[in-house]
N, C-alpha and C positions, 0 to 999 in steps of 0.2 A: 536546463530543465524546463519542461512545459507548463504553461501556468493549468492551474486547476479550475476545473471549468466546470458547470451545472451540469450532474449525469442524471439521465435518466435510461435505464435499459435493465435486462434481466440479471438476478441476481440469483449465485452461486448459493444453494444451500450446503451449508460443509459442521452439519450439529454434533461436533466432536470438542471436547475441552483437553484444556493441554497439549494443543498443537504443536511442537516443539518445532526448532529451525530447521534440525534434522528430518524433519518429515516433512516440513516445506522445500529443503533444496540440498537433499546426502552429500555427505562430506565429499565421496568419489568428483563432483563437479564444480568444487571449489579451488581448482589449480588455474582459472582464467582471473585476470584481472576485470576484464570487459565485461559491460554494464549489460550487453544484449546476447542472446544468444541461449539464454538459461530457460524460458519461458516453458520450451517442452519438457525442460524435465522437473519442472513444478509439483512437486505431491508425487517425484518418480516412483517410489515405493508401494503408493497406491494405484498411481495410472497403467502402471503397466506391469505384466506378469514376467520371470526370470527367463523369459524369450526375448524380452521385449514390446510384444502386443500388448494392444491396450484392452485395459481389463474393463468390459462393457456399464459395468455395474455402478461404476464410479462416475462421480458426478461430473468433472470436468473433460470426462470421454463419451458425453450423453451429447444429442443434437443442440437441445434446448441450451444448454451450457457451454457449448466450445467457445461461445464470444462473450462471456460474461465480462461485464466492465465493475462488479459489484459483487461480494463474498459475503455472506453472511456466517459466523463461525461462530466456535463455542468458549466461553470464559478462559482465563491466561493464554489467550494467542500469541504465538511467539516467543512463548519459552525455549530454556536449553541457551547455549549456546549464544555470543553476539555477531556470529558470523555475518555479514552485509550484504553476502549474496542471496540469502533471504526474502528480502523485499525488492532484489534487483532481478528474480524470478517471476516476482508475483509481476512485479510492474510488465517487464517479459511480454509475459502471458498476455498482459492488456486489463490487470484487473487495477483500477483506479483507487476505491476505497475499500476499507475493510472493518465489520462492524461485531461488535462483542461484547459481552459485558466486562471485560478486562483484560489487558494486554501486558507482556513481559516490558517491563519501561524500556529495558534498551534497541526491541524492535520498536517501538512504538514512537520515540526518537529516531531511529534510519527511516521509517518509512515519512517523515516530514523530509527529511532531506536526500529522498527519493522519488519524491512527487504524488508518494499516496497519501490520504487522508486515510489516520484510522478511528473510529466516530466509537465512542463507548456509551452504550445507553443503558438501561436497566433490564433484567433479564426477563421480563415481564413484556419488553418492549421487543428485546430481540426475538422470542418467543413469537411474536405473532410474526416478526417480516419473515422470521424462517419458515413460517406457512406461509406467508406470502409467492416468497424465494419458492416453494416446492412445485408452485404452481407455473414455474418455468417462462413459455412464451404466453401465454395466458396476463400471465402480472408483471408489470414494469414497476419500480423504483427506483423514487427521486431522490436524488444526495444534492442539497444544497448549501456551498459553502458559505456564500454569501451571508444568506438568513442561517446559517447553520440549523437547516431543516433535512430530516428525513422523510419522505413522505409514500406510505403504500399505493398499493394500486386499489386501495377502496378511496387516498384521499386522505385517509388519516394521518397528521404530521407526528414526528416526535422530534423535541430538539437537543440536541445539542451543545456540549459546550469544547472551546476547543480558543489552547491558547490566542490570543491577537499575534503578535510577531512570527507565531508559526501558522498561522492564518494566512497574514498579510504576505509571506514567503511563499506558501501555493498557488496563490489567488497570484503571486507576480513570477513566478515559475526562478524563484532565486534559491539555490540551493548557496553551500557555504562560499563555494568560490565564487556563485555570484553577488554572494551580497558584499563579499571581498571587493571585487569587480564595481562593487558602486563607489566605492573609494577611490579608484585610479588614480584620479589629479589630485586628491590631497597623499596620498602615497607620495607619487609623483615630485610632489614641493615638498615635501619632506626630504627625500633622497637627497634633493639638487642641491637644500639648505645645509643637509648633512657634508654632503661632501665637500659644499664648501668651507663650512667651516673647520672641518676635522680631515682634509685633504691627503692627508698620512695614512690613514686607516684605508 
């Protein structure tokens, strides 16, 4: 997984609540295991019309938005369903964080062990970066993990709060099996000690 790094770039206005997974990533393209490859069908139901063409209106088929590294959405993001291909769409796509005033716990959970940060502020707050967000390539926003700061394109911060241990896991890009992976050599002496003691087994 890649560590999580300081964004700054345009941010995805998407002012819908109760985003469900199904309308993050329909079931029809959940038969691959593989983590890459899902990005264009992100929001397929909105992005594109029963031909396939994308449907202009929609924000992540707009110029300002095709590279969006930053989503700004609406309260319970990520409901429905705990499907994991969900946030293995979003990341896809290239959007890094995701901000809301409130998220289904158990996206909210894959997306740390997907590499996205998702930043829950108060809706007063989200409120304004989503004017922000409307104003496309005009405004950039800052996602800082670090300082656990969000910051407009006026300057104005809002912070954050966001566990340490799943902090400390984006910021070192260790998802489960790599913090598994930090273990090696005491694994390692453990097996050796096992087998020699209980050599049967």
């Amino acid at each position: 997984m890649e560590k999580f790094e300081k964004i700054t770039g345009v941010a995805a206005p998407l002012p819908l609540i109760n985003v469900d997974t199904d309308m993050i990533i329909p079931k029809q393209f959940l038969k691959t295991i593989k983590r890459s490859g899902l990005g264009v069908n992100l929001f397929d139901e909105m992005r594109y019309d029963g031909e396939g063409r994308e449907i202009p209106d929609f924000v992540l088929n707009q110029p300002a938005y095709r590279k969006a590294e930053i989503l700004v959405a609406g309260e319970n993001f990520g409901c429905g369903s705990s499907r994991e291909h969900a946030p293995w769409a979003i990341k896809d796509f290239g959007i890094k964080a995701v901000i809301a005033p409130s998220f289904a716990d158990i996206f909210f959970n894959n997306c740390f062990k997907n590499g996205i940060l998702p930043i829950v502020l108060p809706q007063d707050q989200v409120d304004r970066l989503m004017d922000d967000a409307r104003k496309g390539e005009n405004a950039r926003i800052t996602v800082d993990l670090e300082h656990q700061t969000v910051s407009g394109s006026d300057g104005t911060e809002f912070r954050f709060e966001v566990d340490p241990h799943q902090k400390h896991c984006l910021m070192e890009g260790l998802d489960d099996i790599g913090q598994t992976l930090q273990k090696a050599a005491a694994i390692d002496s453990f097996e050796q000690g096992y087998a020699a003691r209980m050599p049967w087994v």
